[in-house]
C-alpha positions in Angstrom: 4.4 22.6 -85.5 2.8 24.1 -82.7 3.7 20.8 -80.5 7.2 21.3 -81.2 7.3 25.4 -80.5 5.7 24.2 -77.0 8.1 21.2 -76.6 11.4 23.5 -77.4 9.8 26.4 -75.2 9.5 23.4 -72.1 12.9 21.9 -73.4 14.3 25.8 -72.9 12.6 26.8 -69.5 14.1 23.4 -68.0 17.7 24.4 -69.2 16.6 27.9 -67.7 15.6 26.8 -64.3 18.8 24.3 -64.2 20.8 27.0 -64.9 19.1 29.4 -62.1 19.5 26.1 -59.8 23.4 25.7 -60.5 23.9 29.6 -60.4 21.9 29.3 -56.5 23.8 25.9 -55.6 26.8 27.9 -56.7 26.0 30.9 -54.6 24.8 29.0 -51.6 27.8 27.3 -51.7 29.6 30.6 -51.7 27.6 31.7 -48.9 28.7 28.8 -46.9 32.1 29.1 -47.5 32.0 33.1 -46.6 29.8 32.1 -43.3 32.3 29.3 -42.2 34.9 32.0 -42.6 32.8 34.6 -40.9 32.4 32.3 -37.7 36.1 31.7 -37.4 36.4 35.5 -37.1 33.8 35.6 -34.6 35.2 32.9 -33.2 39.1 34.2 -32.4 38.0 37.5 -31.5 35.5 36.5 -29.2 38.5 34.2 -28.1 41.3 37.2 -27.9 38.4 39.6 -26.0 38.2 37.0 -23.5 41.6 36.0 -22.9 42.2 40.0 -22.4 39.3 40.3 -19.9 40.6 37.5 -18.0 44.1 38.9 -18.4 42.5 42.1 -16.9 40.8 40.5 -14.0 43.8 38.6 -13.0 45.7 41.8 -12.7 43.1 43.5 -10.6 42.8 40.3 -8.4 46.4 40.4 -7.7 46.3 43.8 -7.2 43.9 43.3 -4.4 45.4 41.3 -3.1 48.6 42.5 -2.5 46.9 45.6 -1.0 45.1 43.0 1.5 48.8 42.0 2.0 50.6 45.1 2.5 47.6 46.1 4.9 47.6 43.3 7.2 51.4 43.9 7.1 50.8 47.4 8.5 48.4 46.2 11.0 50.6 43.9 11.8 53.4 46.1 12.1 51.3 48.6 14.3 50.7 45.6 17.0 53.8 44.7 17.5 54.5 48.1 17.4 51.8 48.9 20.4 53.0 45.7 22.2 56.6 46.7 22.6 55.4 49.9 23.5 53.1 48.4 26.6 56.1 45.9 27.5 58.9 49.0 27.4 56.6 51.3 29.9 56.0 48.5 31.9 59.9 46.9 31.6 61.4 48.8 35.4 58.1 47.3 37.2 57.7 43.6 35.5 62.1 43.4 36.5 61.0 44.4 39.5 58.7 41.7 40.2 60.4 38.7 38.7 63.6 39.6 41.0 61.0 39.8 44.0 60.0 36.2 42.7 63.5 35.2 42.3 65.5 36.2 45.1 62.3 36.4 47.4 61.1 39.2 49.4 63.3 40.6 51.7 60.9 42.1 54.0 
């Protein structure tokens, strides 16, 4: 009798630890699905925080340079600004010598 007690008490503790194994396969299975599901989160928000600092640095690079623009516009501006200035104080004389080189010197 004592043979059998110690055969049903093996018998049970193997359906025990089955159990326990299905219940972990279960679980890990579980855990698998929740983790798969966790790193497609991570995923698209890594994703979105990306595309909205790149979104971000493309806005301040065009910002920059369209001040670079508008600045060598204005310095621009200013040159052209400084040469007709030079070329209207010196108009009277530089007439003056391309009808001397024209019409010749009358002297």
């Amino acid at each position: 009798m004592e043979h059998i007690s110690v055969l049903n008490k093996i018998i049970e503790a193997d359906k025990n630890a089955r159990a326990r194994a299905d219940e972990a396969g279960a679980k890990r299975e579980h855990l698998d699905e929740d983790l798969a599901r966790e790193r497609e989160w991570l995923r698209k928000e890594l994703m979105d925080a990306a595309r909205k600092r790149a979104a971000t640095a493309l806005a301040n690079e065009k910002e920059r340079s369209d001040n670079l623009l508008a600045d060598l516009d204005d310095q621009r501006r200013r040159e052209f600004s400084e040469i007709d200035h030079r070329l209207s104080s010196r108009r009277e004389e530089l007439a003056a010598k391309i009808f001397a080189l024209v019409v010749g010197d009358a002297d």
